[in-house]
C-alpha positions in Angstrom: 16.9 16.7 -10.2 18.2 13.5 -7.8 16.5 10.6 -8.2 16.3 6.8 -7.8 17.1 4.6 -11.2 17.3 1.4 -12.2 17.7 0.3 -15.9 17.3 -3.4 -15.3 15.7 -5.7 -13.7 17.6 -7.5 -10.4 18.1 -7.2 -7.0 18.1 -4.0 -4.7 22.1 -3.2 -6.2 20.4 -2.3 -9.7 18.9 1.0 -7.7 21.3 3.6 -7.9 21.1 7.7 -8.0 21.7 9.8 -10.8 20.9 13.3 -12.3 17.7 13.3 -15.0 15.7 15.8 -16.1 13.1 17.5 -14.3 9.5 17.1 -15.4 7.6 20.1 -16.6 3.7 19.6 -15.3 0.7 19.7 -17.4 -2.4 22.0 -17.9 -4.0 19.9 -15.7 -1.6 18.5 -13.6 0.7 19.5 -10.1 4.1 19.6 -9.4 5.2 18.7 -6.2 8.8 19.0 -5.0 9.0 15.5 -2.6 9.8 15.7 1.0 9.5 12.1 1.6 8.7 8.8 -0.4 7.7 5.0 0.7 9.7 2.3 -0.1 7.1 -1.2 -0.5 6.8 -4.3 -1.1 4.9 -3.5 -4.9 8.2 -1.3 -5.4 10.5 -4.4 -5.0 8.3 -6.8 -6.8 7.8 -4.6 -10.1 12.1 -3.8 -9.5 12.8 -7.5 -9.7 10.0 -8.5 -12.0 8.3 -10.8 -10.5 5.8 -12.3 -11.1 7.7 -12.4 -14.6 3.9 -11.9 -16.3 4.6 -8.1 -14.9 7.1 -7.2 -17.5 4.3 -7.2 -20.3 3.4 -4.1 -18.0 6.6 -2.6 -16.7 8.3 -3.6 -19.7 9.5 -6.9 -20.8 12.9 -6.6 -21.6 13.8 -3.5 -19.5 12.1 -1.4 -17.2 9.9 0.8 -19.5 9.8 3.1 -16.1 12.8 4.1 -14.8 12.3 5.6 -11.6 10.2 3.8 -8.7 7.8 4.6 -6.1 4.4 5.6 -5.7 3.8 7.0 -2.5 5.0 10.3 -1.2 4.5 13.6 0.5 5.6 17.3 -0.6 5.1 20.8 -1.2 3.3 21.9 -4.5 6.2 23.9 -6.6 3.6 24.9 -9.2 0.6 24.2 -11.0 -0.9 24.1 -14.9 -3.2 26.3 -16.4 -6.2 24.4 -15.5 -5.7 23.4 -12.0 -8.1 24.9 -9.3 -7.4 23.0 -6.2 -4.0 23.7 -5.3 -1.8 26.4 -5.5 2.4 26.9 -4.8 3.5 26.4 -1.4 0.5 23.5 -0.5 1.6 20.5 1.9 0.5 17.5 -0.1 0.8 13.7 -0.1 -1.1 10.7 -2.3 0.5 8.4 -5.1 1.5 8.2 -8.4 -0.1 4.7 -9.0 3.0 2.7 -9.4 6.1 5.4 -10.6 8.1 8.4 -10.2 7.9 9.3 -6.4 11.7 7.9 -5.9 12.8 11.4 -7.2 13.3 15.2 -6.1 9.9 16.3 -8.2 7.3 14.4 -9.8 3.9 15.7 -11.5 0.1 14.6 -10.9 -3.0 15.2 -12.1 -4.9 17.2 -10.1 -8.0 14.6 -9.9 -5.7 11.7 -8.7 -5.0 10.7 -5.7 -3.1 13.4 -3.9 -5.0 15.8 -1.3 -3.6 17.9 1.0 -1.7 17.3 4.1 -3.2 17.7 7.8 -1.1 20.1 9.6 0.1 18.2 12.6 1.4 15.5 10.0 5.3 14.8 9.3 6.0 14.7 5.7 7.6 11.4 6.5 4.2 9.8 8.0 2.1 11.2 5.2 4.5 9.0 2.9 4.0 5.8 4.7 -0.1 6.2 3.9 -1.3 6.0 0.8 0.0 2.6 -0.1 -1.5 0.7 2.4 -4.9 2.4 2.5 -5.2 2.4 -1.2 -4.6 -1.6 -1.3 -6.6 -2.0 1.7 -9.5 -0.3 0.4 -9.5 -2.1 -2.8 -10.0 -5.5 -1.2 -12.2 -4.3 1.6 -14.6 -2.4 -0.1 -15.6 -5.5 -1.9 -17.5 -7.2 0.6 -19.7 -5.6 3.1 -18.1 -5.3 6.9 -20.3 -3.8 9.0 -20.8 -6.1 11.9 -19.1 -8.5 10.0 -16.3 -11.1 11.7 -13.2 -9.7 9.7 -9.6 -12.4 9.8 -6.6 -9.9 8.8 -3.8 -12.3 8.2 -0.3 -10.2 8.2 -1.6 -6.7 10.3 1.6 -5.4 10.8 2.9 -5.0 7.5 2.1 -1.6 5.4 -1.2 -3.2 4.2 -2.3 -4.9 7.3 -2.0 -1.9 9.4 -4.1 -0.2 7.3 -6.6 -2.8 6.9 -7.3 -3.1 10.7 -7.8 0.8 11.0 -10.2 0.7 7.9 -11.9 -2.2 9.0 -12.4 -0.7 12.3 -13.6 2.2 10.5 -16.2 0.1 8.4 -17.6 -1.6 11.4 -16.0 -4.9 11.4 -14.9 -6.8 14.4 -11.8 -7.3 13.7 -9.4 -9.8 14.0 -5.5 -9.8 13.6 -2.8 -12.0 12.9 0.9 -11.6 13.4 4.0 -12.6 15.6 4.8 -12.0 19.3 6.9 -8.9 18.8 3.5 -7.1 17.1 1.1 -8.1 19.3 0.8 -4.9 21.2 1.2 -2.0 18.2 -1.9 -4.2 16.2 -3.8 -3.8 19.6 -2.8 -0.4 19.8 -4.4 -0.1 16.1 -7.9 -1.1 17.4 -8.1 -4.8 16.5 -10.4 -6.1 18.7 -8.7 -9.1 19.4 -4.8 -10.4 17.7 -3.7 -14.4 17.1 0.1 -14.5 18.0 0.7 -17.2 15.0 3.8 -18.5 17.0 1.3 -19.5 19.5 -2.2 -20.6 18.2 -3.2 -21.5 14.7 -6.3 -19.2 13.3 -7.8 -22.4 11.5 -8.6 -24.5 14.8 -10.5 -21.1 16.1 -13.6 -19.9 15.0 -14.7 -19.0 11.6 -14.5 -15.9 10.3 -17.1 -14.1 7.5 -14.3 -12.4 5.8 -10.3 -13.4 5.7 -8.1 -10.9 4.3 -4.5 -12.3 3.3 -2.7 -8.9 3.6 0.4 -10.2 3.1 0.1 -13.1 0.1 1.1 -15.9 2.1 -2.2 -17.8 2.3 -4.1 -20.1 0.4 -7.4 -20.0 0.0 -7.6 -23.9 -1.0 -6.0 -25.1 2.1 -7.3 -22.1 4.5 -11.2 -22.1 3.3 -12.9 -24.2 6.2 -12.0 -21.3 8.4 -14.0 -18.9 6.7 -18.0 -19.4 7.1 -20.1 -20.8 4.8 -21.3 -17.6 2.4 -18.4 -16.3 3.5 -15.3 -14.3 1.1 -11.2 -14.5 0.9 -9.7 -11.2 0.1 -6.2 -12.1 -1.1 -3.5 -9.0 -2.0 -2.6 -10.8 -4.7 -1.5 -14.2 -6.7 -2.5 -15.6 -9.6 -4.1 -18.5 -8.4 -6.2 -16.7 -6.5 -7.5 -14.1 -9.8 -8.4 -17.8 -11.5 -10.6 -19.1 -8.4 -12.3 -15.7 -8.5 -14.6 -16.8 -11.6 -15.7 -20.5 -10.6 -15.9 -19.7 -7.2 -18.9 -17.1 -7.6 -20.9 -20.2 -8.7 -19.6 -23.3 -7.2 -18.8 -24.3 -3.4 -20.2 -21.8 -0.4 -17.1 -19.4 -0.2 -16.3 -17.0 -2.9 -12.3 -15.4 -3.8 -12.9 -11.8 -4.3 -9.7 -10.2 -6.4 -9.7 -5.8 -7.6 -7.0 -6.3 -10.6 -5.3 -4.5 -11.3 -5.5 -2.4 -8.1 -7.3 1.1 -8.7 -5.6 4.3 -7.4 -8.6 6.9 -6.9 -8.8 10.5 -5.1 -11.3 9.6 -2.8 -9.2 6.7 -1.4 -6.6 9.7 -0.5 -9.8 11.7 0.8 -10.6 9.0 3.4 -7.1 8.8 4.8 -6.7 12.4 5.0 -10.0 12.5 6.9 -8.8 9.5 9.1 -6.2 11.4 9.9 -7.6 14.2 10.6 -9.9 12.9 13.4 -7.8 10.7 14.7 -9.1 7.4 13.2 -5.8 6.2 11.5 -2.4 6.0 12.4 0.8 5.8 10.3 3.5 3.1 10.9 6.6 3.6 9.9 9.3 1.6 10.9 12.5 2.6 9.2 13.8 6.4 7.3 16.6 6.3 5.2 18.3 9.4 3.4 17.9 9.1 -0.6 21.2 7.6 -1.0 20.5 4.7 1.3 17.7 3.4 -1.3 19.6 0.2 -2.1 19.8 -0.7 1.5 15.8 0.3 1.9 14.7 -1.8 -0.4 16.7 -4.8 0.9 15.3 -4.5 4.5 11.5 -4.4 2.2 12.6 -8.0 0.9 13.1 -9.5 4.3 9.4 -8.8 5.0 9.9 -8.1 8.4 9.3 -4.6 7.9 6.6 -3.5 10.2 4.2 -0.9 8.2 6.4 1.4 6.2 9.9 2.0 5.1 10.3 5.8 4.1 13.5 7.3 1.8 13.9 11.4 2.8 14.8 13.8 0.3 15.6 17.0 2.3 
């Protein structure tokens, strides 16, 4: 089978396609022949190794996985022995968790996060979900939202979009953050009202019960007097941030909340196929490249102007 490949760490130009073998699924796993596959921010970080702490995951002197991607959408090829829930020709999307979903076929357990596809969905939009809800949900569902003031900081990347759907969903007001040129797709999302931050600074406003730094850019020690007091930070990630967690549950009036390392869990997949189905979430998707065009993907991902999702195609 085709698939993206990098054996060492570097910029987007390590990424290159190449023939490798097939993998044969489990008794209790699915394999799904990929239609479509996300290209993220997580993708690019773990590519280029950074933070460098990563590597004593991914590998540390060269990538212990080869192929990237974790998001996707597809048709079941075939099934183990002990698999229930799906059968050959299903339409279905989830992720892999961190690997493999750059590539013509991949295998999943049947209990992880993959569920099937709603009918009016593209394969290429079903791609461009998982990884945002799932990251999304992680935070979120750490604090409660209903009725809740909720800051996203960053709502028009893959995460942030999701967030403000979800958050809508949870019963937060909502609040978004991003430049002029987003301004009316984050309204379109639902957010209840969105700071242009090339206009007006969030931290001379009003505080907020919740702030949730969707895109890593914040600081919780210099942003914290714009969240209320008993209020909680929900940063995407940053190692500062995991280290505040502890003494912050004890000392001063606003606690860091951190889920590390992120969990990947069927019911997360559940929710947005559910979402979907009702109309309560929306994909974003702002670029589609063929296979071949990977390296060029991932370098538009590393501007981080992407807005939602960047999606390879594997026809």
């Amino acid at each position: 089978m085709r698939a993206v490949v990098y054996d060492r760490y570097g910029p987007a130009e390590v990424l290159h396609v190449e023939d490798v073998e097939a993998p044969v699924p489990g008794d209790d796993q699915v394999l799904v022949r990929v239609h479509a596959a996300s290209v993220t921010r997580s993708d690019t970080a773990m590519r280029a190794a950074k933070p460098f702490i990563s590597r004593f995951v991914t590998g540390l002197r060269r990538p212990r996985y080869r192929i990237p991607g974790s998001d996707f959408a597809g048709v079941v090829e075939g099934v183990g022995s002990e698999v229930t829930e799906f059968g050959p020709g299903d339409r279905v999307f989830g992720s892999t968790g961190g690997f493999r979903a750059n590539a013509e076929f991949l295998c999943i357990r049947e209990s992880g996060p993959v569920a099937e596809m709603p009918l009016d969905v593209t394969f290429e939009d079903a791609a461009a979900v998982s990884d945002g809800v799932i990251l999304a949900l992680n935070c979120l569902r750490l604090v409660e939202l209903d009725g809740r003031r909720l800051l996203v900081y960053g709502a028009s990347g893959s995460i942030g979009t999701a967030a403000v759907q979800l958050a809508k969903h949870l019963g937060a007001d909502v609040t978004a953050v991003c430049d002029t040129r987003h301004v009316e797709l984050v309204q379109s999302l639902g957010a209840d009202r969105v700071i242009d931050y090339t206009q007006e600074d969030f931290r001379k406003g009003e505080g907020w019960d919740v702030i949730f730094d969707a895109v890593g850019k914040l600081s919780f020690l210099r942003d914290r007097r714009a969240i209320v007091a008993g209020g909680s930070y929900l940063p995407t990630d940053g190692f500062l941030n995991l280290f505040l967690a502890l003494p912050t549950r004890w000392i001063g009036k606003r606690t860091v909340l951190v889920q590390l390392p992120p969990r990947y869990r069927k019911d997360h997949v559940l929710l947005a196929k559910k979402l979907l189905e009702g109309g309560g979430y929306r994909p974003v998707v702002d670029r589609i490249y063929p296979l071949d065009d990977v390296v060029e993907a991932a370098r538009h991902v590393e501007t981080g102007q992407k807005t939602g999702n960047v999606v390879l195609t594997l026809s």
